[in-house]
N, C-alpha and C positions, 0 to 999 in steps of 0.2 A: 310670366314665370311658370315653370313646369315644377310641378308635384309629382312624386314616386309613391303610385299604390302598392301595396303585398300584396295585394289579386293580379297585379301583372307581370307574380314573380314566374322567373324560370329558374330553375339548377343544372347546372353539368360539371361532370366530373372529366377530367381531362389529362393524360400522358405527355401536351405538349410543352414546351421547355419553358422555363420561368419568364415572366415578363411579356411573353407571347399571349399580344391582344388580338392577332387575323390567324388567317390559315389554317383554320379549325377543318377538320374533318370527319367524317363516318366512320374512321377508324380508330382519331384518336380523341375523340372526345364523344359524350354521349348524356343523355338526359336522364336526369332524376325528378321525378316527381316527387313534391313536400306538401307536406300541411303548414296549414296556417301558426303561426309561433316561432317560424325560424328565425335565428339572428348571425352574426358575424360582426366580430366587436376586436378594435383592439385599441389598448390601452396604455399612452407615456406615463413613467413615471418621473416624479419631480423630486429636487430639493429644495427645501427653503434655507436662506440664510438669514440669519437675522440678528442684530446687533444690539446691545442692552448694557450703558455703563451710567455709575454717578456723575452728579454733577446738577448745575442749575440749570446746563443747555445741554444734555445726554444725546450723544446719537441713538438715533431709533428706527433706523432706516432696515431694508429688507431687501431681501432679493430671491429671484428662485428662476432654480439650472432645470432642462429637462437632463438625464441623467440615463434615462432605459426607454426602448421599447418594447414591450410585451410580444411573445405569439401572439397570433388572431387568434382569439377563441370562436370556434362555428360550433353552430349546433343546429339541427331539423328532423325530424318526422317524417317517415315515409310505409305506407301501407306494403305486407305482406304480400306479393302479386305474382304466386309462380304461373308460368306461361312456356307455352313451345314457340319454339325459334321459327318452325314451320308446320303446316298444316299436317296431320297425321301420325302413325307409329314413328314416322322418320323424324320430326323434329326433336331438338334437343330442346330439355326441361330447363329455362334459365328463368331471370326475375329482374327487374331494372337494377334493384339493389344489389345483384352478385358483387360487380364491382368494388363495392366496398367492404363485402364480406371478405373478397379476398386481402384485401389492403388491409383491414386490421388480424390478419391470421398468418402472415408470409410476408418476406421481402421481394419476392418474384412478381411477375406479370402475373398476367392468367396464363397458361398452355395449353393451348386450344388442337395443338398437332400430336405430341407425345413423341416418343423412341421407341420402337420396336423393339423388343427385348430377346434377345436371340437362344437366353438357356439360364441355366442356374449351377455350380458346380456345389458337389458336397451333397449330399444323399440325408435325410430323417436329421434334419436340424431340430434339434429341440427346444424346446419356449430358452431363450439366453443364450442360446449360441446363434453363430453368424452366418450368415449364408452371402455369396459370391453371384453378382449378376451381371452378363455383359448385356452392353449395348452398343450400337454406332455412336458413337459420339455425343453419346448422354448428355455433358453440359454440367454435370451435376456438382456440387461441394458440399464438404462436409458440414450437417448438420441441416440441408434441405430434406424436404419429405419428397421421396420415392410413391408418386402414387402406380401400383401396381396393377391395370387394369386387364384380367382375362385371369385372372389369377384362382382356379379354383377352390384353392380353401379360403380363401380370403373374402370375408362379408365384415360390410360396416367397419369398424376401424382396422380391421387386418388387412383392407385396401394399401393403408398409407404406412409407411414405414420412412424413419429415419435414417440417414445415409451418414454411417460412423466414418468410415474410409473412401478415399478414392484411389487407387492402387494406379487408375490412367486412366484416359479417357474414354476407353472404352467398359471398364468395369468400373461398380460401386459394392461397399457392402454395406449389406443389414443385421439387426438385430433381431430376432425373434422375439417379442415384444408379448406373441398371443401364446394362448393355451394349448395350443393345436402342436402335433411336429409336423413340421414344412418336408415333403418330398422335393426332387429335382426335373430336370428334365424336359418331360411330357408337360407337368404340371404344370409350366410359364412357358411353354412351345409356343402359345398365342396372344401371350402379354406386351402392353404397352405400359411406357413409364411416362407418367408426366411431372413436373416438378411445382407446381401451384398448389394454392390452398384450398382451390376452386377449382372440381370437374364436373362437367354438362356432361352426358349423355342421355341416349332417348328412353331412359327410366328415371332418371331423377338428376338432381343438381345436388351436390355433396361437399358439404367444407370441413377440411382438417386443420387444427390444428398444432399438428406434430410440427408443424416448418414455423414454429412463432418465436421459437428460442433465439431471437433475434434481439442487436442492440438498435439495429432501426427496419423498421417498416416497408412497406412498398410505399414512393413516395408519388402524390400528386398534385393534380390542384384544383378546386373548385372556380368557380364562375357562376355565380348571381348577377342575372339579367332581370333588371328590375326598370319596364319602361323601355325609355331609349338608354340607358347607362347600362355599362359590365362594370361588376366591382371581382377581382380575381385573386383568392385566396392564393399563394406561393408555397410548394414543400411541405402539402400538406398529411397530414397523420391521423388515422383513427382512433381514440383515446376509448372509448368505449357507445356500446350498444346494449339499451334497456329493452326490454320487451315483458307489458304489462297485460297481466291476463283479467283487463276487464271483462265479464262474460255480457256484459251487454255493448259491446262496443267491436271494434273489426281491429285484425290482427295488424300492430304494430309496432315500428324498432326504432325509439329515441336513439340517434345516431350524434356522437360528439368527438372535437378531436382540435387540432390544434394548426398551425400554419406561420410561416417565419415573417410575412410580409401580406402588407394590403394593397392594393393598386385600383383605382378606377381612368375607367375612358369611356368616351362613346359607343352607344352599340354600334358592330361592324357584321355586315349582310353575309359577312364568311359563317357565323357562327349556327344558322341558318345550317347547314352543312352537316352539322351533330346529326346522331342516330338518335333519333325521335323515340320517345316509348310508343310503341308500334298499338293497335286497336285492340291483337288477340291480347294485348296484356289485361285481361275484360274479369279473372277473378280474383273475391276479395275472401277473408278466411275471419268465420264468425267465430269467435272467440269460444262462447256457446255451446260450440260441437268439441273443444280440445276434452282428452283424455291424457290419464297420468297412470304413470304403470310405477309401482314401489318397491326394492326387493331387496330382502336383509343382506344381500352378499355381492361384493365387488361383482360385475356382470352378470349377477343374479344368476349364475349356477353354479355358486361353491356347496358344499355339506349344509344340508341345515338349513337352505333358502326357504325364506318365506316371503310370500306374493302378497301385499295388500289393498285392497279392492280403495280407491282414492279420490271419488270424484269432489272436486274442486270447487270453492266458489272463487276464489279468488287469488293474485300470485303476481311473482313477477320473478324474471331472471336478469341478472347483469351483469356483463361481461367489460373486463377494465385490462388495460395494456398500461396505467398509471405512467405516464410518460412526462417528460421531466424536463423544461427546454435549457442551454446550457446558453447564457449571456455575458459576453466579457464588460468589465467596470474599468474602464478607460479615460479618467480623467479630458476632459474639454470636449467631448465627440456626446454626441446620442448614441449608444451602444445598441447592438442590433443583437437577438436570438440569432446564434451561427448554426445550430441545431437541437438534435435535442436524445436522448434515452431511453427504453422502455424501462420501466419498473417492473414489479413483480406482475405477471398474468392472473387475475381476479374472478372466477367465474363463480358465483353463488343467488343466492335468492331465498328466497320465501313460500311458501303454498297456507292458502288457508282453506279447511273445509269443514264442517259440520261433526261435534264430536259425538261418534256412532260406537256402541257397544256389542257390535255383534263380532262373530271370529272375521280375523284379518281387515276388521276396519279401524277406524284411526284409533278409538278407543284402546283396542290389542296391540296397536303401534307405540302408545304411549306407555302403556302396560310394561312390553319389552325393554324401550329404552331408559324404563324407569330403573328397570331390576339390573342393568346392568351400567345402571352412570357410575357407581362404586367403582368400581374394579376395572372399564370398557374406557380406556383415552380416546381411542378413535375406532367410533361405532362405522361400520364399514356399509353401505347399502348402497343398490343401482337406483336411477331416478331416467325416467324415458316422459317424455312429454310431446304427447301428438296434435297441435297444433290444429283446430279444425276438424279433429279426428281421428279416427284409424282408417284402414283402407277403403269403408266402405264409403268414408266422405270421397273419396277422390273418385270411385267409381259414380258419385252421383255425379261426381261436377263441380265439386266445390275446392277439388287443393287444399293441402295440408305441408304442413313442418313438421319433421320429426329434431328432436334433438335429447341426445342419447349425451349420459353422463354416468359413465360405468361407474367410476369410483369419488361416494359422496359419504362426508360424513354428517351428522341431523343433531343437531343441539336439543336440547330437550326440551319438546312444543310445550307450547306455551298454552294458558286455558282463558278462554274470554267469556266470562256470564252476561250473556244476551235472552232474548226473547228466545234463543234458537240456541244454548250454547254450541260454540265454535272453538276449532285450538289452530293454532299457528304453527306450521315444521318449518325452520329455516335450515336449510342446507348452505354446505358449500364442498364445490367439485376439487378433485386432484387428479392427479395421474396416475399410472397405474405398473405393471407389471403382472403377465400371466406365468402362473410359473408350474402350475397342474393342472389336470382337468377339472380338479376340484377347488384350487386356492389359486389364489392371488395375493397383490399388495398395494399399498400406495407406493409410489418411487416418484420422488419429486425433481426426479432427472427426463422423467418423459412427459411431454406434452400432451396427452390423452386425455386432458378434462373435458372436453366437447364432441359433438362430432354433430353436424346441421347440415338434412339431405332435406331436400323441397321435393314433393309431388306435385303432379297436374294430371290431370286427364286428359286424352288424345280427341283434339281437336278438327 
């Protein structure tokens, strides 16, 4: 009789159609490395009947229906690992785990080609007004993000923009979302659009997401190859991604989410076939090196910004899609999860660091959001957190996450007496709206509370 180790697990994440145990290949499926802890669980539920009357001879007999089957719930661990596709300036910045960054951010694939964007009509669009973009055959619908690549004003989230209209297929329009007024023409002469949550190029890897405003996900399916058996999650959804900033430990994203059906078979030598995490995927991101950037004002260049100097001992960020599966109650059948919902998009956390009295350190931060919790409902501040570092880690070698949260509001830290006292700042991210050079706002119609671009060094 054969025994199944967790040291002889594998993962892959997989585009092929449901119930599909062979036929695996390099394009549509592909390996995730886990740590140890991962599960995949799913669960019937039952009812009991049971019967209870007087008498000197009572029936007392019993019974019990299964009645439901649960999602699978998955859940696993996977290290931070940005890498180049290929050797040199030419390869693009990608990481095993894109994948899934995309899937819980979009309902699209990745888009790995784009549309050439041919022009822009309409002259100095201002932050709220619209602007008119053609392409060949875009592809696009309302409510995907337009990622705009070549776009000169456009840095960090003024890349991606949300798609109000589609007029035909070969135009879409935008909003002006940023601070900036959009010129036409010249400006997007040598732009591409891609429609994902997820763009690679040979500076960085970048996730928006502006395309999350979805009632369901990009759907797929895992495969846990453990031994000789595949057990293969069906219809799967990413429900949320934790990332704890131990500083003695290496950069990692508790990944969880949910799945309509469980299947096992024997392993099959097509699976073999999958895209392998490749050797250059060789860096890991000390926790150690991340930096945290603080600034009193929505994208930290309203009137009045203040920058506060933040280093860290400790944190964590988590990101929730709060998804919700829908199961019909059908008398005499096992009722099966038909699908499932996103709930509200979640993105918040905690930071804890050493309370310090000098100007602009945490001390002056608590100072501030003391004098103004009376009167201040929602204290407005940017929060940038560089993962491994700032640039100069990526020039050593070591890779970095940047992940940019313009508009955060900060509950009022909290004080811990220790040997060392510390305070606790819990945030949490919203969306935003640029509307001057100098202001902003939260608007809980845009999807702007993230934005996660991966560095590496050229290999």
């Amino acid at each position: 009789m054969a025994v199944n180790l967790s040291r002889n697990t594998k993962v892959y994440v997989t585009t092929t159609a449901d119930d599909v145990m062979t036929g695996f290949t390099a394009g549509d499926t592909f390996e995730v490395q886990v740590l140890n802890g991962y599960s995949f669980n799913q669960q019937a539920e039952s009812q009991a009947i049971s019967l209870s009357e007087a008498g000197a001879a009572p029936l007392r007999g019993s019974r019990s229906f299964n009645t439901k089957l649960n999602p699978v719930d998955w859940k696993f661990s996977t290290y931070i690992r940005p890498y180049r596709s290929a050797a040199g300036v030419g390869g693009l910045v990608t990481s095993p785990e894109n994948f899934l960054w995309n899937a819980m951010a979009n309902a699209n694939a990745k888009d790995s080609t784009g549309v050439v964007v041919s022009g822009v009509t309409g002259t100095a669009v201002a932050p709220g007004g619209n602007f008119t973009i053609t392409a060949t055959a875009h592809g696009l619908s309302v409510g995907d993000t337009a990622l705009l690549e070549g776009v000169a004003v456009a840095t960090g989230y003024n890349q991606y923009w949300k798609v109000e209209t589609v007029p035909n297929s070969g135009s879409f329009t935008c909003t002006n979302y940023t601070k900036a007024t959009l010129g036409a023409g010249a400006t997007f002469a040598s732009a591409k659009v891609y429609k994902s949550a997820l763009r690679e190029t040979t500076a960085s890897s970048t996730v928006s997401f502006l395309g999350s405003d979805k009632n369901q996900l990009y759907k797929f399916g895992l495969i846990f190859k453990v031994d000789n058996t595949m057990y293969r999650v069906n219809n799967c959804a990413v429900d949320g991604a934790n990332i704890n900033f131990d500083l003695q430990g290496i950069a990692t994203i508790d990944w969880n989410g949910f799945g309509t059906n469980l299947l096992s078979a024997p392993y099959v030598a097509q699976l073999a076939s999958a895209t392998a995490v490749p050797a250059t995927a060789s860096i890991y991101i000390t926790n150690k090196l991340s930096t945290t950037v603080l600034k009193s004002t929505i994208e930290g260049t309203g009137t009045g910004n203040k920058t506060y100097v933040l280093p860290i001992t400790g944190g964590s960020i988590s990101i929730k899609n709060n998804i919700q599966f829908v199961t019909p109650e059908i008398l005499g059948v096992v009722n099966n999860a038909i699908g499932y919902f996103t709930g509200n998009r979640d993105v918040s956390g905690s930071l804890t660091a050493y309370l310090k009295t000098s100007s602009l350190e945490t001390g002056e931060l608590l100072t501030d959001i003391l004098a103004g919790v009376a009167t201040t409902t929602e204290p407005q501040f940017y929060l940038e957190l560089d993962i491994g570092g700032a640039t100069a880690g990526v020039a050593a070698g070591t890779g970095r996450v940047n992940m940019k949260l313009p508009a955060v509001t900060l509950q009022v830290p909290s004080v811990e007496v220790q040997d060392v006292i510390s305070t606790t700042i819990n945030f949490k991210a919203s969306g935003y709206t640029g509307i001057d050079a100098n202001n902003a706002s939260f608007n809980l119609a845009v999807p702007s509370d993230l934005l996660v671009t991966y560095y590496t060094p050229t290999i």
